[in-house]
N, C-alpha and C positions, 0 to 999 in steps of 0.2 A: 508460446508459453504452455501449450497444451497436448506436446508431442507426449507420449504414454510409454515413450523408453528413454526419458530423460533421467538420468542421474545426475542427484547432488553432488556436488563435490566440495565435500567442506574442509575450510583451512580454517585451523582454530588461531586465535591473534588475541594480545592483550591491549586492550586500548581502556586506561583508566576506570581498574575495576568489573572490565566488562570482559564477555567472550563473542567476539563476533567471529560468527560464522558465513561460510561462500551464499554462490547462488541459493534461493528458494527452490526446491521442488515442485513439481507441481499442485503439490497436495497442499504442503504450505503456504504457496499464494493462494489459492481458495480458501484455505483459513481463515487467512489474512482477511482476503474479503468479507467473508464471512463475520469475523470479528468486528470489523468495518462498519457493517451493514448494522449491526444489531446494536451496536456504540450509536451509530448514528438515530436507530427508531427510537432507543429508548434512553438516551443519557445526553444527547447535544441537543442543546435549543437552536441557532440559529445557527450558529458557525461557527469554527476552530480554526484556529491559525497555530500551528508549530512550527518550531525548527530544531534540531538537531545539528549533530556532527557528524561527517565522515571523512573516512579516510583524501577520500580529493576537495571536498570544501563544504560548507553548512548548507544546510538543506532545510526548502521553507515548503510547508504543506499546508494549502489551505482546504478547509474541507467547507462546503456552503449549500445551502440550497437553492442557489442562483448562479447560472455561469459567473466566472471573475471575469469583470468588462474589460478590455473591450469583445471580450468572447462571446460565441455562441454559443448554443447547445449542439450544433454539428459538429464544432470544434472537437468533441469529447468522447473518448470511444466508451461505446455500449459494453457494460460489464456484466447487464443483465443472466446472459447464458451461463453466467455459473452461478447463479440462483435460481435458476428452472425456468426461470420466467420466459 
């Protein structure tokens, strides 16, 4: 996700009001994260649970401050490097 000569390629589509667009870049998944991260310091208490639509089937996101059992913390990859840390 980090190569530095990655181009987007966006295909514009109507899906119910909406515009979705292709792959993220890579700048846009650090947003993301970014966005992520700062949702999480300062506006979720304990945990969120989403889901959504996509194009191949719904999608469930849980966001926690505890692995989701039966997991571990190893399980999880480290995102830290794109927050400096």
């Amino acid at each position: 996700m980090c190569s530095s000569n990655s181009t987007p390629q966006y295909t514009y589509k109507r899906q119910e009001n909406m515009v979705c667009l292709g792959k993220l870049s890579d700048a846009e998944f650090k947003q993301m994260l970014e966005l992520l991260k700062r949702y999480v310091e300062n506006d979720m208490d304990q945990w969120e649970l989403w889901k959504f639509d996509s194009n191949f089937s719904k999608i469930y996101v849980n966001v926690s401050m505890k692995p989701v059992h039966p997991s571990t913390e190893e399980a999880y990859v480290d995102m830290n490097n794109f927050f400096g840390c």
